[in-house]
C-alpha positions as CSV (number, residue, x, y, z in Angstrom):
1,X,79.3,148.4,68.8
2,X,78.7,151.0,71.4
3,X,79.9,154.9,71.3
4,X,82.7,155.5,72.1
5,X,84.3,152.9,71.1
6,X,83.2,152.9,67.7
7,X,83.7,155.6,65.6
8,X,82.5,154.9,62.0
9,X,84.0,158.4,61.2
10,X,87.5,157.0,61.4
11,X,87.5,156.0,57.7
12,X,86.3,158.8,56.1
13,X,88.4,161.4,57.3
14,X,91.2,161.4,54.7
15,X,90.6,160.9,50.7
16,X,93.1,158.6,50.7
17,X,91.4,156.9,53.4
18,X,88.1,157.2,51.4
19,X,89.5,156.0,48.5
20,X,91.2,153.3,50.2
21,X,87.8,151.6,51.7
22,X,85.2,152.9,48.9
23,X,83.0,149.9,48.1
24,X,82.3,150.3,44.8
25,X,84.7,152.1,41.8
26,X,84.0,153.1,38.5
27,X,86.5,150.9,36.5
28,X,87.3,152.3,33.3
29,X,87.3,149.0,31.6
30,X,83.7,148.4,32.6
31,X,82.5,151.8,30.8
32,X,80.9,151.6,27.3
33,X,81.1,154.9,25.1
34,X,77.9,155.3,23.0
35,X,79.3,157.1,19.3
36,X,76.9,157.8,16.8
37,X,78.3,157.7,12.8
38,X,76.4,159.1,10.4
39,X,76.6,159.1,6.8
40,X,77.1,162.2,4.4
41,X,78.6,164.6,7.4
42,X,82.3,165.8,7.5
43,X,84.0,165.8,11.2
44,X,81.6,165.9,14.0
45,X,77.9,167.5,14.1
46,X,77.2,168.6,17.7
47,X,74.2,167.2,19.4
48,X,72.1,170.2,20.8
49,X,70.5,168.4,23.6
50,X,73.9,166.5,24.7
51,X,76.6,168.9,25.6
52,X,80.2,167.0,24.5
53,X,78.2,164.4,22.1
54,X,78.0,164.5,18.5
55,X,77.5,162.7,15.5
56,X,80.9,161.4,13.4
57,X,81.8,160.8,10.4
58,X,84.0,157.3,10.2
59,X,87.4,159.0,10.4
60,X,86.2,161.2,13.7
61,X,84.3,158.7,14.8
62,X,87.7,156.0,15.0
63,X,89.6,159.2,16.5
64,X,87.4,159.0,19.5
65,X,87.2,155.4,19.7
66,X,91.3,155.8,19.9
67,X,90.5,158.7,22.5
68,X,88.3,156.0,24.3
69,X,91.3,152.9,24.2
70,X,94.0,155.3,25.3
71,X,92.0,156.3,28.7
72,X,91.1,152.6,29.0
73,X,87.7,152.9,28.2
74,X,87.0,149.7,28.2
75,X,84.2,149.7,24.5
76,X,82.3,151.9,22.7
77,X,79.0,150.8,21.1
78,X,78.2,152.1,17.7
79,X,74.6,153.6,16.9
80,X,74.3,153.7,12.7
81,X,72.6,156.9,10.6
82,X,71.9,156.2,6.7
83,X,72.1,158.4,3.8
84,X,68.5,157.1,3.1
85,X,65.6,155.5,4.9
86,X,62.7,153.1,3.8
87,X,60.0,151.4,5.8
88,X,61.9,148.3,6.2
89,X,65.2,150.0,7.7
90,X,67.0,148.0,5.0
91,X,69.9,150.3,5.5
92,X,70.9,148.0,8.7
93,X,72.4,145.0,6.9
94,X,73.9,147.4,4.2
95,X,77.9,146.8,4.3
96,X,78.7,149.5,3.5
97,X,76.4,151.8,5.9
98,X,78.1,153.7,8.5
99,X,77.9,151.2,11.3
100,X,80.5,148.5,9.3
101,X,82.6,151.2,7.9
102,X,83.3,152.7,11.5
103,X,83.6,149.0,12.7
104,X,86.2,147.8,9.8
105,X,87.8,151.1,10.5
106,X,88.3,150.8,14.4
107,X,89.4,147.1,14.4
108,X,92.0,147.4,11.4
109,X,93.7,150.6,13.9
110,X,93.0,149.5,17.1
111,X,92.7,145.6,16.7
112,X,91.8,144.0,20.3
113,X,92.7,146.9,22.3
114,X,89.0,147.8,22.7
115,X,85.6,145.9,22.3
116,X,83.0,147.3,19.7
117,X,79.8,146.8,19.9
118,X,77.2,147.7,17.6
119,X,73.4,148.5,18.3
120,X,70.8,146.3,16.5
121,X,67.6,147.9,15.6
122,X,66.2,149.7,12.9
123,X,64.9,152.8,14.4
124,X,67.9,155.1,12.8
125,X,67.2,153.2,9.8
126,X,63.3,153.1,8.8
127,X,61.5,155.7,7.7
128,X,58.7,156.4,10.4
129,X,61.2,155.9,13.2
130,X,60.1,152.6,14.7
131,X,62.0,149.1,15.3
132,X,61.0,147.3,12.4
133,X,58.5,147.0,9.7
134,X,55.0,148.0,10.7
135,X,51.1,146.2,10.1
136,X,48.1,148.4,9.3
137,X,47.4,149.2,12.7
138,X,50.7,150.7,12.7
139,X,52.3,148.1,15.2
140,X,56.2,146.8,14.7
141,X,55.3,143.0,12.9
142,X,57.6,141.1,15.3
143,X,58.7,138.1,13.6
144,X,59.8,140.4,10.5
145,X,61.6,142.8,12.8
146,X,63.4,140.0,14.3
147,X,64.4,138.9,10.6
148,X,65.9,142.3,10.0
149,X,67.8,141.7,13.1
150,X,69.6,138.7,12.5
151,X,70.5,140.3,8.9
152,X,72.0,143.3,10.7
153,X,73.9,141.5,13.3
154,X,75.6,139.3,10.4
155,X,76.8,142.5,8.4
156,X,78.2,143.9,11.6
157,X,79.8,140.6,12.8
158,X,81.2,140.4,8.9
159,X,82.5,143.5,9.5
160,X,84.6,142.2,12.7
161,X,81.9,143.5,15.7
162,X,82.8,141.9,18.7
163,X,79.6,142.7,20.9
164,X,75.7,143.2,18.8
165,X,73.0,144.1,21.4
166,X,69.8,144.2,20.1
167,X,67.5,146.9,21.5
168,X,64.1,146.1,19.6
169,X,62.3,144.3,22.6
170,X,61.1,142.0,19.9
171,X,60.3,138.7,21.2
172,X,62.4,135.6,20.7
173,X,64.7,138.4,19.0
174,X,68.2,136.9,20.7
175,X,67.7,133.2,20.0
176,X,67.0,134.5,16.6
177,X,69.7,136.6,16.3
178,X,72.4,133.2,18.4
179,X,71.2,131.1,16.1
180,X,71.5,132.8,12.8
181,X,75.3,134.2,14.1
182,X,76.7,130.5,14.5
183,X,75.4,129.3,11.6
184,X,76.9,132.1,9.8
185,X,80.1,130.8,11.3
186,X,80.4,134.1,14.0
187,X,80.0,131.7,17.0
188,X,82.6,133.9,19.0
189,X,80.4,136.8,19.0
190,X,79.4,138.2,22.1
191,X,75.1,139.1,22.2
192,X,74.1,141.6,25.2
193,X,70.3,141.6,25.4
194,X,68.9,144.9,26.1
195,X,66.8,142.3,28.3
196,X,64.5,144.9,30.2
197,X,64.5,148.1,28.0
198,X,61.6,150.6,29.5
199,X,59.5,153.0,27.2
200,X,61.1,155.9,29.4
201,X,60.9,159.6,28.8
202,X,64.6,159.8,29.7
203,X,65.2,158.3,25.7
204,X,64.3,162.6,24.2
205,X,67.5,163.3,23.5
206,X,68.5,160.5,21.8
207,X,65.8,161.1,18.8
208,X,68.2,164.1,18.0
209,X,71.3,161.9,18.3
210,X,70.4,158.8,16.2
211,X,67.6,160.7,14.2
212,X,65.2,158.0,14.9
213,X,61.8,160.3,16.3
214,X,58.7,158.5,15.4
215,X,56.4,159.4,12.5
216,X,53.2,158.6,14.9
217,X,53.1,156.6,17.8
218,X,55.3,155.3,20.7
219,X,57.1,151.9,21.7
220,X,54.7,151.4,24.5
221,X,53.7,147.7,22.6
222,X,57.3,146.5,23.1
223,X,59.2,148.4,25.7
224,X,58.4,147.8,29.2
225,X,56.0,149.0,31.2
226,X,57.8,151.6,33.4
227,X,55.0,150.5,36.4
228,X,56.8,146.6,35.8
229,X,59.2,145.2,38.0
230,X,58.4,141.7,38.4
231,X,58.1,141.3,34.7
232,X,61.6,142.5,34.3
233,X,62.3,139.1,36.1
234,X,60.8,137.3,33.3
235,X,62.0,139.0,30.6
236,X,65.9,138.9,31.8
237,X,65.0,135.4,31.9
238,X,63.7,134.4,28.7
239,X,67.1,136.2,27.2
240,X,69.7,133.8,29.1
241,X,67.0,131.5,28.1
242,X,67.9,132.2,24.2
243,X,71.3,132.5,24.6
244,X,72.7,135.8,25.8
245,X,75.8,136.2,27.3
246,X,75.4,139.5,29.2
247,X,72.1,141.2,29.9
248,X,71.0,144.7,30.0
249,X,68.6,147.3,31.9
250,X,68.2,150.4,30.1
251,X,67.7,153.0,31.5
252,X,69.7,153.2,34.6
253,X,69.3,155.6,37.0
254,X,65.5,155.5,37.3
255,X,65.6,151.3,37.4
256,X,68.5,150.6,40.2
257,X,65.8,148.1,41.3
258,X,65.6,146.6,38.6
259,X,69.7,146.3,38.2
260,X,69.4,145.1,41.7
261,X,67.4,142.1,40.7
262,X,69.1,140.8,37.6
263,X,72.4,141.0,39.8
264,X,70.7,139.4,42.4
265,X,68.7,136.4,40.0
266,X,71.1,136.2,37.2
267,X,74.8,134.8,36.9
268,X,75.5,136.1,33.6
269,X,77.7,139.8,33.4
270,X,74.7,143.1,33.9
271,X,75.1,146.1,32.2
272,X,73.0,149.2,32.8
273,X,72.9,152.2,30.0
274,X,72.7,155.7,31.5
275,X,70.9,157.1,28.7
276,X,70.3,160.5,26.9
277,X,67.8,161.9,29.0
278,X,69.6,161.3,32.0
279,X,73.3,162.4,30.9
280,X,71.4,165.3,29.6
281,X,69.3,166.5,32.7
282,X,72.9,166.1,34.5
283,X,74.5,168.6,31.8
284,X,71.3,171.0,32.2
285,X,71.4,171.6,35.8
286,X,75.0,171.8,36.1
287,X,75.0,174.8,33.2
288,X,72.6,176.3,35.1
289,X,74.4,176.4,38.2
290,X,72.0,174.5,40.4
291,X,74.8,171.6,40.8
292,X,78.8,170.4,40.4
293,X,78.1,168.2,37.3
294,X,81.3,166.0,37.3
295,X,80.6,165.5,40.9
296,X,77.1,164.9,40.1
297,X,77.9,162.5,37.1
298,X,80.4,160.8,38.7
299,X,77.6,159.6,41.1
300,X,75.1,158.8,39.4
301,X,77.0,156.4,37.4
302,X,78.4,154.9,40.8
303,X,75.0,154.3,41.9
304,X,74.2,152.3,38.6
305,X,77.5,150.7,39.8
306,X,76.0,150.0,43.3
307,X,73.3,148.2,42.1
308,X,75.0,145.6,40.5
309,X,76.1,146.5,36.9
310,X,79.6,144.8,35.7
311,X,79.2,147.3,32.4
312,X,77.9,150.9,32.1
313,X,77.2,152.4,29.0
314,X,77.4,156.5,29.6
315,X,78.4,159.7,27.4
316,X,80.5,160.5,30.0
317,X,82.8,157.4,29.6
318,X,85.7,159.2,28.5
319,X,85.5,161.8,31.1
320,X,84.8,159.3,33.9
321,X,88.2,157.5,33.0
322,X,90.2,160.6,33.0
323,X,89.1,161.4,36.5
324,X,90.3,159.4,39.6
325,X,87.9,157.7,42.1
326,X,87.4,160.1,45.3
């Protein structure tokens, strides 16, 4: 294809013409809002270190879910915060925590209109902040972590949860939890592994969010290596393995690679989650002037997009719908 005669220029001249031949698009329906309900607050609570995220009470928390449907968001996932915390995180499987009340809430207005999923994990919900119950050496006991998971997911699916994605990085965690939902008779409900969840430095703005800083320690004995790509292969595997329907790479931006090559290996649905850190940094440069941050967020998120994920969880969900594809 020799110059002159070919003139790659030719289709980006116009936006219509660039919108006409773009490659990849950011479907509304394939966004996931993250909302975060809380117990004991009135309204919403702004999140410091997330600019246009808060934490909700149930009745805000189903006005933005509504917000979410009418853009054609496509989900939101709920993250839970108790009145009260033990070491156990027993307040996961309580039905009446915040996580069921928002769910009962959003399927009696909004019915089928939009999918709700619901985080499983007990960091919001123990008291030292980590996944699950701990030993003496202050390590997450895996098999008793995984326990509390399958209890949780069964109070969320009772309380009409269409999606649980468990985040613990506890091994054998989603047979665990596929087994214990169909013979609790919630066969129909969907499981997203977070399959290859890094221990990332882009997760600091969450702790505010979800109130789930550590005590002591880090998740550095379950999360992944951030050095690890090959054994992202293996753990993505071991989770269709078990049962789940769609798998997840968390967090995005910094593992496209790794999206990459569960799109590439895998022929189950891949979400990616642009996470706190990296919504926030976004937010932080743009208020500072050193970037357009709708322009900037807007690509980011294609780039996850790029890589191969059908589903992207992002903050920015309702704003991404709201603004066309240029």
């Amino acid at each position: 294809m020799p110059f002159p005669e070919t003139r790659l220029r030719r289709l980006r001249r116009t936006p219509a013409l660039r919108r006409a031949f773009a490659e990849t698009r950011i479907d509304p329906a394939g966004l996931v809002l993250p909302i975060f309900v809380k117990d004991g607050v009135e309204g919403e609570v702004p999140i410091s270190s997330m600019p246009g995220v808060a934490q909700h009470d149930v009745d805000s928390a189903l006005a933005l879910a509504r917000r979410a449907a009418d853009v054609g968001v496509g989900g939101v996932i709920l993250f839970g915060i108790p009145a009260t915390k033990d070491a156990d995180g027993t307040g996961g499987w309580d039905p009446q925590g915040p996580v069921p009340r928002a769910a009962r809430a959003m399927k009696d207005a909004l019915g089928d209109d939009l999918v709700v999923w619901a985080d499983v994990c007990q960091c919001e919900y123990t008291d030292h902040g980590h996944c699950g119950p701990l030993d003496a050496r202050g390590q997450v006991v895996n098999d008793a972590a995984v326990e509390a998971y399958v209890r949780d997911a069964l109070t969320y699916a009772d309380a009409g949860i269409d999606v649980v994605a468990p985040s613990g990085m506890m091994d054998g965690q989603v047979a665990a939890i596929r087994a214990g939902l169909d013979a609790g008779g919630f066969g129909e409900v969907v499981v997203v592994a977070y399959a290859a969840k890094y221990a990332s430095a882009f997760y600091g703005p969450f702790r505010e969010a979800a109130e789930s800083t550590m005590v002591d320690g880090d998740r550095a004995g379950h999360q992944m290596d951030p050095a690890n790509r090959r054994e992202a292969l293996l753990e993505l595997a071991a989770d269709v393995d078990e049962g789940a329907d769609v798998l997840m790479v968390k967090p995005a931006l910094a593992y496209l690679d790794v999206i990459a090559d569960a799109r590439v290996s895998f022929d189950v649905p891949v979400a990616a989650y642009q996470v706190s850190g990296e919504y926030a940094m976004l937010h932080a440069a743009a208020e500072r002037g050193w970037l357009d941050g709708p322009r900037a967020m807007r690509e980011a998120v294609v780039s996850i997009r790029r890589a191969g994920a059908d589903l992207v969880l992002t903050y920015a969900a309702v704003e991404l719908a709201t603004t066309a594809d240029a």
